[in-house]
N, C-alpha and C positions, 0 to 999 in steps of 0.2 A: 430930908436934908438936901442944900443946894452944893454945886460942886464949892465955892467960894467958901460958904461955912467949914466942909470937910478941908479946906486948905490951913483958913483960919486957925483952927482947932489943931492942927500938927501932926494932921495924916502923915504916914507914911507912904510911898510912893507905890506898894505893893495896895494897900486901904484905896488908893486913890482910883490905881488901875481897877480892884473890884469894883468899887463907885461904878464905875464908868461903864463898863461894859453888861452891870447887874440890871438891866430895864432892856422893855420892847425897843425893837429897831421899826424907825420913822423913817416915811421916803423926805430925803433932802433934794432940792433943784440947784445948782448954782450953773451961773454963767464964767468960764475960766479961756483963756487963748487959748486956739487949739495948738498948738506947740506944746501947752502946759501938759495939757492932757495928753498931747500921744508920747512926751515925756515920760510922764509919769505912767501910762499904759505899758512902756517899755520897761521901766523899771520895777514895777510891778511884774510884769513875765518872770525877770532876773531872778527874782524871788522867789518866783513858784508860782503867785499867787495873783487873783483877781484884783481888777482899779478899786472896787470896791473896799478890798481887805487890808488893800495897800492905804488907803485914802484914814480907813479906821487906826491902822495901826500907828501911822504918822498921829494923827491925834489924839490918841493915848500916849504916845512916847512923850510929847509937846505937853498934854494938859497932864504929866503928873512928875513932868521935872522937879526938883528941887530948888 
């Protein structure tokens, strides 16, 4: 199932986050300002938590709004 179909169909937002985090983790490249990043490096600390976890959990919150 693609994430679109799972929207389609009227997942719930709890359905949607298992989607999403239920598969192998891929190495991602992007190119971002470095402002963004040590932004975001900081605000990640604040949390606790690594760029990486911080970067996941923003796109889990984002891809499973209602």
């Amino acid at each position: 199932m693609k994430y679109t179909e799972l929207v389609d169909s009227g997942a719930t937002p709890t359905e949607i986050q298992t989607f999403l985090v239920g598969s192998e983790n891929v190495p991602v490249t992007m190119r971002i300002p470095r402002n963004l990043r040590d932004a975001a490096k900081e605000a990640a600390a604040l949390k606790g938590m690594s760029l990486t976890s911080f970067v996941k959990m923003c796109l889990i919150e984002k891809l499973s709004e209602e």
